[in-house]
DRENPA-3360 file (N, C-alpha, C; in nm, 2 decimals, always signed):
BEGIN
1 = XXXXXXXX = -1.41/-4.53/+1.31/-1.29/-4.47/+1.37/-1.20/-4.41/+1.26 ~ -1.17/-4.51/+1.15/-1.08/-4.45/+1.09/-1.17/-4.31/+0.95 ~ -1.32/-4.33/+0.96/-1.33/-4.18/+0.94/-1.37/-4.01/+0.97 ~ -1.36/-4.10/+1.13/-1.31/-3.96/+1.20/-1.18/-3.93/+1.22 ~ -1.11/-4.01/+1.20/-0.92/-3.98/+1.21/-0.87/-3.93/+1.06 ~ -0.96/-3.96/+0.95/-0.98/-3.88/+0.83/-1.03/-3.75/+0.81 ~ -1.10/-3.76/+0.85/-1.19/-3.60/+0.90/-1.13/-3.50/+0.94 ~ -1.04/-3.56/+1.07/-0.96/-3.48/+1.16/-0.84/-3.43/+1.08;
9 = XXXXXXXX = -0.80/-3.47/+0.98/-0.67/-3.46/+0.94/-0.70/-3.40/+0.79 ~ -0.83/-3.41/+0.77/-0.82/-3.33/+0.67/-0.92/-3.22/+0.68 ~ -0.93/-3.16/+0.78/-0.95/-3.02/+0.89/-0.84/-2.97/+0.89 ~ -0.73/-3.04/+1.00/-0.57/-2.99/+1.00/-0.50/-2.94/+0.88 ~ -0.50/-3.02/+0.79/-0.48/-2.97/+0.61/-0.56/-2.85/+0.58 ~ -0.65/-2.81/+0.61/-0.71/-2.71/+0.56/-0.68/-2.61/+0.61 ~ -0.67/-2.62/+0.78/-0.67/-2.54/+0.88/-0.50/-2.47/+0.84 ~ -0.40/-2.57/+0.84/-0.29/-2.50/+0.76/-0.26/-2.43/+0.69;
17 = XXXXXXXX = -0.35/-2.55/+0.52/-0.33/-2.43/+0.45/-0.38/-2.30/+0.43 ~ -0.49/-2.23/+0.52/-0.54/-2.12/+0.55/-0.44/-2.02/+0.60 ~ -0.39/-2.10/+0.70/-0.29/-2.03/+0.77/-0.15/-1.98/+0.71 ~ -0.09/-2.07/+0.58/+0.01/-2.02/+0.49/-0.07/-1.90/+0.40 ~ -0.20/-1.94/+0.43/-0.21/-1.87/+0.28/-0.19/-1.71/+0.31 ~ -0.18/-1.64/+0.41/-0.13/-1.53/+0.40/+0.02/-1.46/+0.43 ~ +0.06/-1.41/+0.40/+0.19/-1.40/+0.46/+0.29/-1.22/+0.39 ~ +0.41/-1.22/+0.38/+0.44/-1.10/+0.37/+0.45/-1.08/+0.20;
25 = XXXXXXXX = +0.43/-1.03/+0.16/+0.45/-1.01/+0.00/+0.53/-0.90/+0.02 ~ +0.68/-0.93/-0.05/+0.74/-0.88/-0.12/+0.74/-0.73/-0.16 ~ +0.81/-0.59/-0.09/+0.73/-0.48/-0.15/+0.77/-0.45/-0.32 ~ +0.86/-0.52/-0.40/+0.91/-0.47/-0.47/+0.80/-0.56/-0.59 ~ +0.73/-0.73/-0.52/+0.60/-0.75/-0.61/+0.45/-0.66/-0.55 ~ +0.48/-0.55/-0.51/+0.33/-0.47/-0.46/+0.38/-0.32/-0.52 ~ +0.48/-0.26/-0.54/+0.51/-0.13/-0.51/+0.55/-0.16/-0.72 ~ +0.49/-0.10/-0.80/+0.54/-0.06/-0.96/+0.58/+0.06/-0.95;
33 = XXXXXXXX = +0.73/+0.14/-0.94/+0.80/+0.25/-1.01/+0.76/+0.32/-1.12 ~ +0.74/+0.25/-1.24/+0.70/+0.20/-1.36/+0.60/+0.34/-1.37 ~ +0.59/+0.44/-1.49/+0.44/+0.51/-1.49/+0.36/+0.48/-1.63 ~ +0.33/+0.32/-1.67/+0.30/+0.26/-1.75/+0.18/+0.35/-1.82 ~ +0.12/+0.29/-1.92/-0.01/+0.38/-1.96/-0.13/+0.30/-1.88 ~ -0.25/+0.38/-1.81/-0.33/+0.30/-1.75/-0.42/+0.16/-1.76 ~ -0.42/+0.14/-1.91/-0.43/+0.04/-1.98/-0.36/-0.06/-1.94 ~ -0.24/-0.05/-1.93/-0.15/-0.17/-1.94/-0.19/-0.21/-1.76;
41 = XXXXXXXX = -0.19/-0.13/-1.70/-0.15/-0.10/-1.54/-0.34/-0.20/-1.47 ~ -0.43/-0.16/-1.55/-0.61/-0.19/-1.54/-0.56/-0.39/-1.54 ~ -0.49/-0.40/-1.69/-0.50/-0.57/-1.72/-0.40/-0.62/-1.61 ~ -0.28/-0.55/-1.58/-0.21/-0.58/-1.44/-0.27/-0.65/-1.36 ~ -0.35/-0.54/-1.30/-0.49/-0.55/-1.20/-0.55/-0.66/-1.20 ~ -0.59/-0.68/-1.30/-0.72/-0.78/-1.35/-0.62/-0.88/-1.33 ~ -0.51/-0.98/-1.37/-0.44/-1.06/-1.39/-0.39/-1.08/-1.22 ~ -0.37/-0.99/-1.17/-0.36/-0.99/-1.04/-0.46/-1.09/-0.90;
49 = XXXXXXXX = -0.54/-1.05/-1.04/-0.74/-1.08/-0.94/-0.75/-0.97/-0.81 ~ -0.72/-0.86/-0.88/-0.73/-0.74/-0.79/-0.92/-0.75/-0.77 ~ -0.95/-0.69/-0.68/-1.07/-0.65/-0.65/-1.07/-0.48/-0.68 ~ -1.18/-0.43/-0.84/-1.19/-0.31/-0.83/-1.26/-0.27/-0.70 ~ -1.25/-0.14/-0.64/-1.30/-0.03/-0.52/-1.29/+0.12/-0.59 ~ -1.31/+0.12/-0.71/-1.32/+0.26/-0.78/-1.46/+0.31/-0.69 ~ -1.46/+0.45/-0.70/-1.54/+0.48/-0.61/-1.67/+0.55/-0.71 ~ -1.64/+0.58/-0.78/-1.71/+0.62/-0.94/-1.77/+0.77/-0.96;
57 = XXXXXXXX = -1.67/+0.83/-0.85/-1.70/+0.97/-0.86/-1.56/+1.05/-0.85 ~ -1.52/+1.16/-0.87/-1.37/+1.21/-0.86/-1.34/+1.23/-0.70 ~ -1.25/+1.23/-0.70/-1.20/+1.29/-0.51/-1.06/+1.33/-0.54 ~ -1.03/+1.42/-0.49/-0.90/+1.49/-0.44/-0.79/+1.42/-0.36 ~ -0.67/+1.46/-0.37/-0.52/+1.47/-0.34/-0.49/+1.59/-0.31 ~ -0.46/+1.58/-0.15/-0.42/+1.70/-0.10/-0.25/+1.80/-0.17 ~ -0.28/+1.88/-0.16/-0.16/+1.92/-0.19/-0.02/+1.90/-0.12 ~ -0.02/+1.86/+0.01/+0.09/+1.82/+0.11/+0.11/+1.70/+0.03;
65 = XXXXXXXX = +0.03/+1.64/-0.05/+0.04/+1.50/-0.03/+0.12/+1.46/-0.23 ~ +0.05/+1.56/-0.35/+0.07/+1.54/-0.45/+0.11/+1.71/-0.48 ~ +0.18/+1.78/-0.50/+0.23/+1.93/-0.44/+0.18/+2.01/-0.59 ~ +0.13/+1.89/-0.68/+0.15/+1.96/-0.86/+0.01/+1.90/-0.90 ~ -0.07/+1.84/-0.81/-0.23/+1.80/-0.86/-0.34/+1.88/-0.94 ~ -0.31/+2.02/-0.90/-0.43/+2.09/-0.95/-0.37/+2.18/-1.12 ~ -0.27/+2.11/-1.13/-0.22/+2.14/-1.25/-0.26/+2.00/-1.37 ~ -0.33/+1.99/-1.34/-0.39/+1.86/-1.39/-0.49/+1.83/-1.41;
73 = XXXXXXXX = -0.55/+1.73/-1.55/-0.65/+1.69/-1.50/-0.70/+1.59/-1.52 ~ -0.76/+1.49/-1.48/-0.77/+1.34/-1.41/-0.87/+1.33/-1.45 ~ -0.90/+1.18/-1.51/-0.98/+1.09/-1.54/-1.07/+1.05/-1.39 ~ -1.15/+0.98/-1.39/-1.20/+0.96/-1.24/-1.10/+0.86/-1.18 ~ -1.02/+0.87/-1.04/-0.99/+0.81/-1.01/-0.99/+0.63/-0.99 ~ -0.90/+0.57/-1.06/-0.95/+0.39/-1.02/-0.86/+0.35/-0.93 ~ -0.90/+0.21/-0.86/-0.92/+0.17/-0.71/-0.89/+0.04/-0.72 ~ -0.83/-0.07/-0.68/-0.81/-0.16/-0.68/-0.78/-0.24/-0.54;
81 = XXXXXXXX = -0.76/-0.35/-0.48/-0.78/-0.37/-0.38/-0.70/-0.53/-0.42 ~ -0.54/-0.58/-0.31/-0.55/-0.66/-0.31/-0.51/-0.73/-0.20 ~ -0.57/-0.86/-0.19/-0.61/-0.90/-0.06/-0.53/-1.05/+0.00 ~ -0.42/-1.09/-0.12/-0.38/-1.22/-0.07/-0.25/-1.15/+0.01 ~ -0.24/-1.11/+0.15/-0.13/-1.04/+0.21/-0.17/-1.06/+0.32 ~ -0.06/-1.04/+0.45/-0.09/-1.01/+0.57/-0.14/-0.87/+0.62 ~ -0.15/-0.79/+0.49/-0.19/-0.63/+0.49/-0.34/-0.63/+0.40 ~ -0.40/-0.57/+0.38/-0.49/-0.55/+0.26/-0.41/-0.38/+0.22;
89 = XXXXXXXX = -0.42/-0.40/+0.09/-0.37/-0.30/+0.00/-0.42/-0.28/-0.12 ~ -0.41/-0.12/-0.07/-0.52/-0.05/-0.18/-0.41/+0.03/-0.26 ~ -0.46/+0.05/-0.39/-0.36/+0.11/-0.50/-0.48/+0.21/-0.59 ~ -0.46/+0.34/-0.54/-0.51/+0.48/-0.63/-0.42/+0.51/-0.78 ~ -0.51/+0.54/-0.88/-0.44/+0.52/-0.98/-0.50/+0.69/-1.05 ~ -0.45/+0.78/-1.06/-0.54/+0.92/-1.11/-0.44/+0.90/-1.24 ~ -0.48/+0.94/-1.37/-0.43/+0.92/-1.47/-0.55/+1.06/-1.56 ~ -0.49/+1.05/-1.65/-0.54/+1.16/-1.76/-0.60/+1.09/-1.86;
97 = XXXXXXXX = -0.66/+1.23/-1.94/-0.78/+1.16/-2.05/-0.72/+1.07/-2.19 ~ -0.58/+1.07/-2.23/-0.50/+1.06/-2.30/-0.45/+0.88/-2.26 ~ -0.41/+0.86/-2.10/-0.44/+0.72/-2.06/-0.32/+0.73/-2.02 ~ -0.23/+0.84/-1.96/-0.12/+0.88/-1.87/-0.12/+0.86/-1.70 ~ -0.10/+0.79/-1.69/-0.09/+0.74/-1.51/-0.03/+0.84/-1.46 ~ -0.04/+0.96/-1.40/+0.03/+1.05/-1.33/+0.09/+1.04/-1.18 ~ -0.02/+0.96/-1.11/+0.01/+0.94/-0.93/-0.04/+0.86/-0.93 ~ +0.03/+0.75/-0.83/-0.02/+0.60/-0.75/-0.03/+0.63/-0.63;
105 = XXXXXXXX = -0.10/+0.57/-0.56/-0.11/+0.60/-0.41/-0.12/+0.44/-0.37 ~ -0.05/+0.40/-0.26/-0.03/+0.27/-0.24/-0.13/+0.33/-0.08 ~ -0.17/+0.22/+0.01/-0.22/+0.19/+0.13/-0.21/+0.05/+0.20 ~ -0.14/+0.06/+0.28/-0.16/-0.05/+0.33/-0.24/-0.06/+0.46 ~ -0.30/-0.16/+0.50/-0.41/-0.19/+0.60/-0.42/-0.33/+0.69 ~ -0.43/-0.36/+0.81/-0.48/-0.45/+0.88/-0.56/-0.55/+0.79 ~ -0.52/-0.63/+0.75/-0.59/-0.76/+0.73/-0.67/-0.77/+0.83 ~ -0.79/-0.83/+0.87/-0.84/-0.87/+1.00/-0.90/-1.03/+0.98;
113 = XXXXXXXX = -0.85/-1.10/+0.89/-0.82/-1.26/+0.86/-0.69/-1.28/+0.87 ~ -0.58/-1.19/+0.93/-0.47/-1.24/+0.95/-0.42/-1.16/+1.08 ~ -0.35/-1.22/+1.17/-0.29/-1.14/+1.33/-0.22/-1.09/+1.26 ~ -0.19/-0.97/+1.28/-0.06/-0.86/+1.20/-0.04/-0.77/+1.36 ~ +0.06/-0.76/+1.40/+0.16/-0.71/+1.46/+0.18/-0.59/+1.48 ~ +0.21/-0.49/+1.55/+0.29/-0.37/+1.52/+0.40/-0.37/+1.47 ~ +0.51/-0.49/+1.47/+0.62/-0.54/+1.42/+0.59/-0.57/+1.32 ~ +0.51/-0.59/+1.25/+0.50/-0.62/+1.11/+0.48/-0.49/+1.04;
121 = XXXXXXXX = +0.43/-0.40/+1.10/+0.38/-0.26/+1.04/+0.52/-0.22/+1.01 ~ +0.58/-0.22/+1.16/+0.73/-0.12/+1.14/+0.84/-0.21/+1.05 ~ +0.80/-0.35/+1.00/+0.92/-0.42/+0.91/+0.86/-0.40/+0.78 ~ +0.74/-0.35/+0.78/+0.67/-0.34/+0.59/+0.70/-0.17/+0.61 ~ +0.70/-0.11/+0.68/+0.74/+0.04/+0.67/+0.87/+0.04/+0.63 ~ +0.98/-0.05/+0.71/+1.10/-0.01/+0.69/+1.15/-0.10/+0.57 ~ +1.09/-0.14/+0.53/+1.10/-0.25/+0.39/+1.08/-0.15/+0.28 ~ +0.95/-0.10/+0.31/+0.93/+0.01/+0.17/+1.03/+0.14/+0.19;
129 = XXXXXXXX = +1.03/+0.19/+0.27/+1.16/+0.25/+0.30/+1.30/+0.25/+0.20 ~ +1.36/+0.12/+0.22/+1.46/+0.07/+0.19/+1.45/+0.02/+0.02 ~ +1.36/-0.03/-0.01/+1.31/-0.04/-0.12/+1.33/+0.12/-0.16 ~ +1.27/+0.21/-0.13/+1.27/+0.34/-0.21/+1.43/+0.43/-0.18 ~ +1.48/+0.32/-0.10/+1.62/+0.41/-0.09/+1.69/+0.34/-0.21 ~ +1.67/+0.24/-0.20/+1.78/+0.19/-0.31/+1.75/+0.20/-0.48 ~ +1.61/+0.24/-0.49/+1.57/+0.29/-0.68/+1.56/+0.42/-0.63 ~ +1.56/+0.52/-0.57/+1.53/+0.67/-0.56/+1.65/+0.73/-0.49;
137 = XXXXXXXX = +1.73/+0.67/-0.41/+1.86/+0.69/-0.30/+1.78/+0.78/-0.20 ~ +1.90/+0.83/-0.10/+1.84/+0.87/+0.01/+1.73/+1.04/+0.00 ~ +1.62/+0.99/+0.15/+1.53/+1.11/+0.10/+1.57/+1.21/+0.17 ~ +1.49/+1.30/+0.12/+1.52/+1.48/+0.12/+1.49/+1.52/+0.27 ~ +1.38/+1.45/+0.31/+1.35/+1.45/+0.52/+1.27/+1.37/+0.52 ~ +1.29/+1.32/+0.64/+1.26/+1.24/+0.74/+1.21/+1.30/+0.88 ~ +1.12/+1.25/+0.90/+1.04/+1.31/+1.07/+0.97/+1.19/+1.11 ~ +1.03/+1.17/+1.24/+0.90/+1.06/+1.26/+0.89/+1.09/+1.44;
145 = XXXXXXXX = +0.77/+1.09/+1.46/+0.70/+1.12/+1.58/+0.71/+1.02/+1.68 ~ +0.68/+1.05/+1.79/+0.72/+0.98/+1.94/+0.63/+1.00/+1.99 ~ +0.56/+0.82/+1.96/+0.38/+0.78/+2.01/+0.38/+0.85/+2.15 ~ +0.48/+0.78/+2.21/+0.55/+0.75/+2.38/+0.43/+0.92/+2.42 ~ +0.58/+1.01/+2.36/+0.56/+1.10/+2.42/+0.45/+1.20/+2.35 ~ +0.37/+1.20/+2.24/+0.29/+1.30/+2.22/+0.14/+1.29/+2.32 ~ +0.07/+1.39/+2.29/-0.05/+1.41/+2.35/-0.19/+1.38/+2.26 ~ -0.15/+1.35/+2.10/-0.23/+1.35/+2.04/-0.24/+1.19/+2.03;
153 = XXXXXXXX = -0.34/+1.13/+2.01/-0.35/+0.95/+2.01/-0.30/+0.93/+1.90 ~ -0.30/+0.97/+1.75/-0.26/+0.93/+1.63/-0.10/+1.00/+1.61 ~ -0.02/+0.94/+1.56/+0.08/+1.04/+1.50/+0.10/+1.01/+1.40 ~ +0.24/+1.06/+1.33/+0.29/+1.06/+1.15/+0.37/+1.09/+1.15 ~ +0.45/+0.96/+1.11/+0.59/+0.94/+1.05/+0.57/+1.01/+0.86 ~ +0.69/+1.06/+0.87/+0.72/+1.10/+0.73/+0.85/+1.08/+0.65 ~ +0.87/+1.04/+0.55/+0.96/+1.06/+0.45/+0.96/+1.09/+0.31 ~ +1.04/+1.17/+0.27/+1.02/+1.22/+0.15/+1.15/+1.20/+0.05;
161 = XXXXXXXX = +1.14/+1.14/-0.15/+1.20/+1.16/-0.19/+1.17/+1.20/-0.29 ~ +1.33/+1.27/-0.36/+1.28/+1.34/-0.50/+1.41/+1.30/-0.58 ~ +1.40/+1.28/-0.76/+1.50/+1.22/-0.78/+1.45/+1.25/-0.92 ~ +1.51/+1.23/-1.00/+1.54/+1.25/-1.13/+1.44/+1.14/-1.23 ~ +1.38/+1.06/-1.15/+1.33/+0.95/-1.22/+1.18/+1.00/-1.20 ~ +1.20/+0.99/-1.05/+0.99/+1.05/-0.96/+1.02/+1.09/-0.83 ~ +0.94/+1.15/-0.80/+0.89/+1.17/-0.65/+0.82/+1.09/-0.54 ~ +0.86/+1.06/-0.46/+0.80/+0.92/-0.34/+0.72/+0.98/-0.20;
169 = XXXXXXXX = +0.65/+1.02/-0.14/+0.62/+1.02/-0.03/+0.55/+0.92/+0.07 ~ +0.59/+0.88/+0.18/+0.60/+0.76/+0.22/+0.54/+0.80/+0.37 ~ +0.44/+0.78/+0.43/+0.40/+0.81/+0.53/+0.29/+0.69/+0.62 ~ +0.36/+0.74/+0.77/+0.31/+0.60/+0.82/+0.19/+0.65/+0.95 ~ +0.12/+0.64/+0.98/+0.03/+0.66/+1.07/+0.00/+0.56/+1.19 ~ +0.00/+0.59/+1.38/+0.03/+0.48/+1.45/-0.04/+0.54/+1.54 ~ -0.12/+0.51/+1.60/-0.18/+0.50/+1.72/-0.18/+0.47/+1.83 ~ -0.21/+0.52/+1.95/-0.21/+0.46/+2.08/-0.29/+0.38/+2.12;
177 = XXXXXXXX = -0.41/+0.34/+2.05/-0.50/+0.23/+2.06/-0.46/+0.13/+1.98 ~ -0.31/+0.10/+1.90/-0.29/+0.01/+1.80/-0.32/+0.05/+1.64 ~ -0.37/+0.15/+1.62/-0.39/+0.19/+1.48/-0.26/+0.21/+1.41 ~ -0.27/+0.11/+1.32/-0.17/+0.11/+1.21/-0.19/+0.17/+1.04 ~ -0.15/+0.25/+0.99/-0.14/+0.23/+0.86/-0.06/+0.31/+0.77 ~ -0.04/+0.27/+0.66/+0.11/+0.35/+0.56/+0.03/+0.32/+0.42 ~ +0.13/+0.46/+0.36/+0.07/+0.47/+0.31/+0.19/+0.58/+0.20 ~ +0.19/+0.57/+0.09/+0.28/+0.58/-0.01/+0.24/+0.66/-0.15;
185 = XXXXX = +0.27/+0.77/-0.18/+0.21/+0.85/-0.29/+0.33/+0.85/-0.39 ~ +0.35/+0.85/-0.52/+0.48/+0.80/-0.61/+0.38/+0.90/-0.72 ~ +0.44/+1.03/-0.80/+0.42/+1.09/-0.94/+0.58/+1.08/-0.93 ~ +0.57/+1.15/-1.10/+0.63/+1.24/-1.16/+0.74/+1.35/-1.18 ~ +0.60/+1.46/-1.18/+0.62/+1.61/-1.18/+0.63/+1.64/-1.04;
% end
């Protein structure tokens, strides 16, 4: 008896701590301003216990998205992946041959080891938001779409800043099936 009432209870301890172990991180410990040299930004990563997802071939940034890309020219894109969140979040890193970080691209995604919410989408959207209002001040436009009423199942929220330090574009994608995701582009030039 009493080592199944041990058993039981050290199930529940586990089952718990599983259940803490994810939760909302901080956007200001996920989101670096910073346009460090890629070196420093790689050991970040590593120290993080990021999971590389480099893809090991080059890929493009649209121009809507990075407006000064093709004036450039990039190292192969690296990829990193981290996973202790109620999001999974991916961080694009395009940098030059020299070891200059030029654009980050942040992503955030459905966990599917943690229940995440549409209310959680729209409080980490308007989290990063607010975060980029208060180091960048307010942005240049704002558009955001009306799931309700469009015809298309996906839509796209937009915000954009520009500011004397970097450029931010902050873009949220929502679905009428529940599809969540955002997603965040930060250079420079």
């Amino acid at each position: 008896m009493k080592s199944t009432i041990l058993f039981v209870f050290i199930i529940l301890i586990s089952y718990s701590c599983s259940l803490g172990r994810f939760n909302n991180v901080p956007v200001q410990n996920e989101i670096d301003l910073s346009f460090k040299k890629f070196s420093e930004i790689k050991k970040e990563e590593i120290s993080k216990k990021s999971k590389d997802i480099t893809l090991g071939y080059f890929w493009e940034i649209g121009q809507d998205i990075y407006p000064t890309f093709e004036k450039h020219t990039f190292e192969i894109p690296k990829s990193y992946q981290r996973n202790e969140n109620n999001f999974i979040l991916k961080v694009d890193y395009f940098f030059s041959k020299d070891d200059q970080t030029l654009f980050k691209f942040y992503e955030w995604n459905e966990n599917e080891k943690a229940e995440i919410s549409t209310n959680q989408f729209d409080e980490k959207f308007q989290e990063i938001k607010k975060y980029l209002n208060e180091n960048l001040g307010q942005p240049y436009l704002e558009i955001y779409e009306d799931l309700e009423k469009s015809k298309e199942e996906t839509v796209r929220d937009d915000i954009k800043w520009q500011s004397q330090k970097l450029n931010a574009y902050l873009f949220r994608f929502r679905g009428k099936n529940g599809f969540d995701q955002i997603r965040l582009a930060i250079y420079k030039d």
